[in-house]
C-alpha positions as CSV (number, residue, x, y, z in Angstrom):
1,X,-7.9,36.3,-25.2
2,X,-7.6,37.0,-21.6
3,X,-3.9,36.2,-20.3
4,X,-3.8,32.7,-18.6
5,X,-1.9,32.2,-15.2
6,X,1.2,30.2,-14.7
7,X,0.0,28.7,-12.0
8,X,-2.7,27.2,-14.6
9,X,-0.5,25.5,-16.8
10,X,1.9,24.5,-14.2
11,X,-0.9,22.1,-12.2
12,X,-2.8,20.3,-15.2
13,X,-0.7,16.7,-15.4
14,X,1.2,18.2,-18.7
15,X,4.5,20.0,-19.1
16,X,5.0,23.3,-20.4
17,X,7.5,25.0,-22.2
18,X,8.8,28.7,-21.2
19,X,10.4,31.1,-23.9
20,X,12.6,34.2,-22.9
21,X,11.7,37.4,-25.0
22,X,14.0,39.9,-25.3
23,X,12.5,41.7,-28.1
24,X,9.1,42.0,-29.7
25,X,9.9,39.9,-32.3
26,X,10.3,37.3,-29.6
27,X,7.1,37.9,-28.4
28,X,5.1,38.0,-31.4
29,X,7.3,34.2,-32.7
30,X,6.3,32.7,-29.6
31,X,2.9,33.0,-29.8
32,X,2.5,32.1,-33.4
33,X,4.8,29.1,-32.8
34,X,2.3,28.1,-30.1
35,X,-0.4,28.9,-32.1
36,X,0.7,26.5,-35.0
37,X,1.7,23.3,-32.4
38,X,-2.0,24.4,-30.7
39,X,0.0,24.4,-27.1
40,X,0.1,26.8,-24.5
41,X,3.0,28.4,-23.8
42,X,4.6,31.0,-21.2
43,X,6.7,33.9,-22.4
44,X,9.2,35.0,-19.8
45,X,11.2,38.4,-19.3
46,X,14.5,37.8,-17.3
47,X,16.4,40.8,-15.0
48,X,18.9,40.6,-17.7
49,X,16.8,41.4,-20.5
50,X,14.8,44.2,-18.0
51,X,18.8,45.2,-18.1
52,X,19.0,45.5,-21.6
53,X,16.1,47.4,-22.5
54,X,17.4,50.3,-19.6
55,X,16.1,49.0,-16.5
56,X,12.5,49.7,-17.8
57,X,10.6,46.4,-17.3
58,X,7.1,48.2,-18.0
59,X,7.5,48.9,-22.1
60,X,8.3,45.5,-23.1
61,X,6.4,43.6,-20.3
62,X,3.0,45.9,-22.2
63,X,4.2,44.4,-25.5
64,X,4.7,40.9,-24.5
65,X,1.1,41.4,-22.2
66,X,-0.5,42.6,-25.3
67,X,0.8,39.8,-27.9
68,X,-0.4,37.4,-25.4
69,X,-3.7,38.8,-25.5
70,X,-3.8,39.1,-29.4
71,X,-3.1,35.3,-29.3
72,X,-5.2,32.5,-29.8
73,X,-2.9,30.3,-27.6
74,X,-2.9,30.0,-23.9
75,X,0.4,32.2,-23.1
76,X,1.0,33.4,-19.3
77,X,3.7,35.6,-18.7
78,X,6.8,35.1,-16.1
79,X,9.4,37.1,-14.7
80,X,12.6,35.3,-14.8
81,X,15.9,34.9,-13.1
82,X,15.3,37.7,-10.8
83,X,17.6,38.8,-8.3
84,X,16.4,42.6,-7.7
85,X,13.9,42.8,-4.9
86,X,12.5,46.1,-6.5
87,X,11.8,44.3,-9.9
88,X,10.2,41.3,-8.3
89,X,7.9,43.9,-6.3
90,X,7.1,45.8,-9.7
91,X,5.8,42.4,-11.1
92,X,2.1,42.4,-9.4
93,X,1.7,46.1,-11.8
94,X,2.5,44.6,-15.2
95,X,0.4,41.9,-15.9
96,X,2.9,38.9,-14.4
97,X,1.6,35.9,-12.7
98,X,4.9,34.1,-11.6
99,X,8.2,35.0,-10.6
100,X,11.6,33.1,-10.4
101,X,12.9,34.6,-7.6
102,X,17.4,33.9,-7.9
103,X,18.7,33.7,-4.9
104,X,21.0,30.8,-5.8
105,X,24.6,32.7,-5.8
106,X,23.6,33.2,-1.7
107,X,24.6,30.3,1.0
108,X,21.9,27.6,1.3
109,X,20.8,29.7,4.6
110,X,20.7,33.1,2.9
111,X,18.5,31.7,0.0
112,X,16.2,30.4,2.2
113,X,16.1,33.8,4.0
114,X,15.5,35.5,1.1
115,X,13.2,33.3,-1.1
116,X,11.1,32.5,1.8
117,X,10.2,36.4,2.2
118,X,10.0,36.7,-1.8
119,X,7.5,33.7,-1.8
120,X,5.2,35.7,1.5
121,X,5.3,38.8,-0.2
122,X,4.3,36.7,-3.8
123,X,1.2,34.5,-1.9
124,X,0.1,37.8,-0.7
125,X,-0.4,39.0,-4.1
126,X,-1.5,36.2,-5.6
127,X,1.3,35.1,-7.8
128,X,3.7,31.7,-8.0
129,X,6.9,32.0,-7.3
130,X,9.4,29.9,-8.6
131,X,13.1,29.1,-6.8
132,X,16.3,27.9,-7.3
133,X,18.4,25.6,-5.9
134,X,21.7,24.2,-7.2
135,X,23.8,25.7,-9.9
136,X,22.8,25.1,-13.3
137,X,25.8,25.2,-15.4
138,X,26.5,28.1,-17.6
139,X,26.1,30.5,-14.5
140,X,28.6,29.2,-12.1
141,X,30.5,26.6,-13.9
142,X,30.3,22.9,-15.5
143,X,27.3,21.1,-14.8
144,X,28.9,18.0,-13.8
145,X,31.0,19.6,-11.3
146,X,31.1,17.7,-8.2
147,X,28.4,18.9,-5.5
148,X,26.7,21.5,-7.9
149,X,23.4,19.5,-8.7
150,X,20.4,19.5,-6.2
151,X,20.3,17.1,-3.5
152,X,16.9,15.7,-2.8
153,X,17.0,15.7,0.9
154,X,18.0,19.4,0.6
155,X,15.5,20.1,-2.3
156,X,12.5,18.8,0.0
157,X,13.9,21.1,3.6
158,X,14.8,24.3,0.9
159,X,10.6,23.8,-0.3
160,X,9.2,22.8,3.1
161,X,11.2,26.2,4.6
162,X,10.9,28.8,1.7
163,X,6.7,28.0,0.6
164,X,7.9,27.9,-3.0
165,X,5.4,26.6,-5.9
166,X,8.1,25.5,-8.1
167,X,12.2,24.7,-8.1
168,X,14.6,25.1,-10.7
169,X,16.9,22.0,-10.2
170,X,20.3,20.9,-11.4
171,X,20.5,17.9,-13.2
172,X,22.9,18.4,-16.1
173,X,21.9,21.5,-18.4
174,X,23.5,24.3,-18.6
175,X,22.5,28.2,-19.6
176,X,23.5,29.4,-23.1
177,X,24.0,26.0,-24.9
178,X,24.2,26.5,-28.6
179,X,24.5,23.0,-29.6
180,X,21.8,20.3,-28.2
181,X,24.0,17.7,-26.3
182,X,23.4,17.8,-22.6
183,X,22.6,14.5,-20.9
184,X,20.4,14.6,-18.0
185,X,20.5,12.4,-14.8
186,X,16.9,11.2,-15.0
187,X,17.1,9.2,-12.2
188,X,18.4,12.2,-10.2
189,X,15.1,13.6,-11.7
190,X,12.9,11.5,-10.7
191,X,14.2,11.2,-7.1
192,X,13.7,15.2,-6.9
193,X,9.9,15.1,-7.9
194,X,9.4,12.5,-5.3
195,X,11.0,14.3,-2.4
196,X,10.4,17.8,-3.3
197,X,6.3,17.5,-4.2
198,X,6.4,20.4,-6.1
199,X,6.7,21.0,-9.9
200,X,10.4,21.2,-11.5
201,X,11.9,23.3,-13.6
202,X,14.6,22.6,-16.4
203,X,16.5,25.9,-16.6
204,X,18.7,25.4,-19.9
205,X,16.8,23.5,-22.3
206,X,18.0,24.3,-25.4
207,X,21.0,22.2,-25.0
208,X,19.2,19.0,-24.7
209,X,18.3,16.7,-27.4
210,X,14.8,15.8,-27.9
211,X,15.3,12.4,-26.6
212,X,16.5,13.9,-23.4
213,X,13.5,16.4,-23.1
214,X,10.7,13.7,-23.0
215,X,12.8,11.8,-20.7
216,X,13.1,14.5,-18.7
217,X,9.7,15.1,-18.7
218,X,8.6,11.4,-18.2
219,X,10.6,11.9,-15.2
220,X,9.4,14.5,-13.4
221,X,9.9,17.7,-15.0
222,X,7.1,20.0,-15.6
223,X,8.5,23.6,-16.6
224,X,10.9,23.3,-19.9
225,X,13.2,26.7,-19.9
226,X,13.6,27.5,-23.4
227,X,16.0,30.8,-24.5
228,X,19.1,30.5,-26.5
229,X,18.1,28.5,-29.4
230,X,15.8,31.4,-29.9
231,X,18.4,33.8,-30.2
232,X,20.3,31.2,-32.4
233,X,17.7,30.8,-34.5
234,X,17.4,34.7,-34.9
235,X,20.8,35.6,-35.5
236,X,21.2,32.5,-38.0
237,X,18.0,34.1,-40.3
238,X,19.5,38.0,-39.8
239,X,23.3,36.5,-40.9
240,X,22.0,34.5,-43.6
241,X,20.5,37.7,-44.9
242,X,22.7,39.8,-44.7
243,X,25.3,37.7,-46.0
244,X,23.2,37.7,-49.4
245,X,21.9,41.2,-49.3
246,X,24.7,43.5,-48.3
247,X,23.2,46.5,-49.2
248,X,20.0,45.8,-47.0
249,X,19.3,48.5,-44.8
250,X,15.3,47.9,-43.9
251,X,15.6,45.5,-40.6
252,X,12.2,44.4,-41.4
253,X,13.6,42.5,-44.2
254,X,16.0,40.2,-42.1
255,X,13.6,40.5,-38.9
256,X,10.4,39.2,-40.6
257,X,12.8,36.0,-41.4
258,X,13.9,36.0,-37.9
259,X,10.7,36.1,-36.7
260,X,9.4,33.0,-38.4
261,X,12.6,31.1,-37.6
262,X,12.0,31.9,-33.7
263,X,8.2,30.6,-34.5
264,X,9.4,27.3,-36.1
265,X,12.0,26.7,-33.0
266,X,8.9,27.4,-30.5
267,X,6.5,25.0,-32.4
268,X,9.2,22.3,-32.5
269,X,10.0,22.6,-28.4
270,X,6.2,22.7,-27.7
271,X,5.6,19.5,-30.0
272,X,8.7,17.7,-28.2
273,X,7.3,18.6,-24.8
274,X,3.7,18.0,-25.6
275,X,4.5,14.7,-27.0
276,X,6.1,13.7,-23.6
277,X,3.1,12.4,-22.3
278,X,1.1,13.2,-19.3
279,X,2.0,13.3,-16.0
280,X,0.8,13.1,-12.4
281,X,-0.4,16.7,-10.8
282,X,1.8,18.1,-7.9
C-alpha cells in the first residue's frame, strides 16, 4: 500500500493516534496494532530518536517508510519534535508528509519568527506542519504550573501569524508519563478548537486514562501523541524475560515478545480514540 499523507487523516471529522518509533520493532508493532483495531495510524520519528540512531534520520526513516508500505493499514509518517532546521529541510527526501516544527523553548516572538518560515518553506513542498505553543509538561516543568498552558486568544494570533496546519497545546499532559493519570482541562480544550480553527494536538498521551482521551477528543482534539507507553510496554516484555531466562542471549527471543506487546498497546490507543466519536472537520 502506497503511504497515506498526514494531512489525510488529520481533515476527515475523526481523530488519529501518532506512535513514536525508535526502533524497527516499533515500526513493524505499530502497524500490526493498527492492522488488528482496522485504524489508521501515523508513525512519527522525533529529533531525539534521529539523535539516537547517530544523527542519521535516512536508515530508519527507509525502514519505518517501508513497514508502512508492507501494511494493510493507512499509516503516514511524521517528523516530530523538531528543532534542527537541517532535519526539518531533510524531511521532503525521506518519504515524510508532516513535520512538528519545536520552536516552543523560544519567546512567543521568536517562535513565531521561526515557525512561520518553517511553515513557508513546508507549504512550498507540500507538507503540513505542525507547531507548538505552551509547555507541555515533562519538557519544561509541571503541567499545572501557572501560565504554562495555551491561551486561546494567543493560540488563534500564534496560527493566524505563523500559517500552521496544526498546534500542539497545553492542557494538562505531560511527556514521559509512565502511569495513566493526567486530567485534562476539557473546557480549556474546547475553547482552543474554537479560537484557533485548526486541528489540535495532545502531545503526552500516554499518561491519560481512557476516560480522559475520548473527552479529550469529544472536545476538540484531533492528533493523539502516543510514545512512552510503547517503550513501557517493551521494556516490561524484555524484563519479564530476561528475569526468567537468564541465560538468553538471542534478542529475538525477548524482542518478538516486545514486539507484540507494543502491537497490543497500539490497538488499544487506536480503539480508545476511534471509539471517541466523530467530529466536525477543521
Amino acid at each position: 500500500m502506497t503511504l497515506t499523507r498526514t494531512a489525510d487523516l488529520m481533515t476527515t471529522g475523526k481523530a488519529v493516534a501518532a506512535f513514536n518509533v525508535i526502533t524497527l520493532e516499533h515500526a513493524e508493532a505499530i502497524a500490526t496494532g493498527a492492522e488488528a483495531a482496522g485504524a489508521p495510524a501515523i508513525l512519527q520519528i522525533s529529533e531525539n530518536a534521529v539523535k539516537f540512531h547517530g544523527g542519521d534520520l535516512a536508515p530508519l526513516a527507509a525502514a519505518t517508510a517501508a513497514v508502512a508500505r508492507a501494511s494493510s493499514a493507512r499509516l503516514a509518517l511524521h517528523l516530530d519534535h523538531v528543532e534542527s532546521t537541517t532535519l526539518l529541510h531533510s524531511a521532503a527526501a525521506h518519504d515524510f508528509s508532516s513535520v512538528m516544527f519545536d520552536a516552543s523553548k523560544l519567546p512567543y516572538g521568536d517562535n513565531v519568527k521561526a515557525t512561520a518560515a518553517a511553515a513557508r518553506w513546508a507549504h512550498e513542498r507540500d507538507l503540513w506542519l505542525e507547531a507548538e505553543l505552551g509547555r507541555i509538561g515533562g519538557k519544561a516543568g509541571d503541567a499545572h504550573t501557572p501560565g504554562i498552558r495555551t491561551d486561546p486568544a494567543e493560540a488563534a494570533a500564534y496560527v493566524t501569524e505563523t500559517g500552521v496546519d496544526a498546534l500542539a497545546v497545553a492542557v494538562g499532559t505531560s511527556h514521559a508519563m509512565t502511569e495513566r493519570t493526567a486530567t485534562l482541562d476539557h473546557t480549556l480544550i474546547t475553547a482552543l478548537r474554537a479560537a484557533t480553527g485548526v486541528p489540535l494536538v495532545l502531545h503526552g498521551s500516554s499518561g491519560v486514562p481512557e476516560s480522559e482521551l475520548r473527552r479529550a477528543v469529544a472536545a476538540g482534539m484531533t492528533k493523539i501523541n502516543v510514545g512512552t507507553a510503547l517503550n513501557t510496554a517493551f521494556t516490561h516484555a524484555v524484563r519479564t524475560y530476561l528475569d526468567t531466562h537468564p541465560t538468553t542471549v538471542d534478542p529475538r527471543k525477548y524482542l518478538a515478545l516486545a514486539r507484540e506487546a507494543m502491537a497490543r498497546t497500539v490497538a488499544g490507543f487506536l480503539r480508545t480514540v476511534g471509539d471517541s466519536g466523530s467530529r466536525e472537520q477543521c
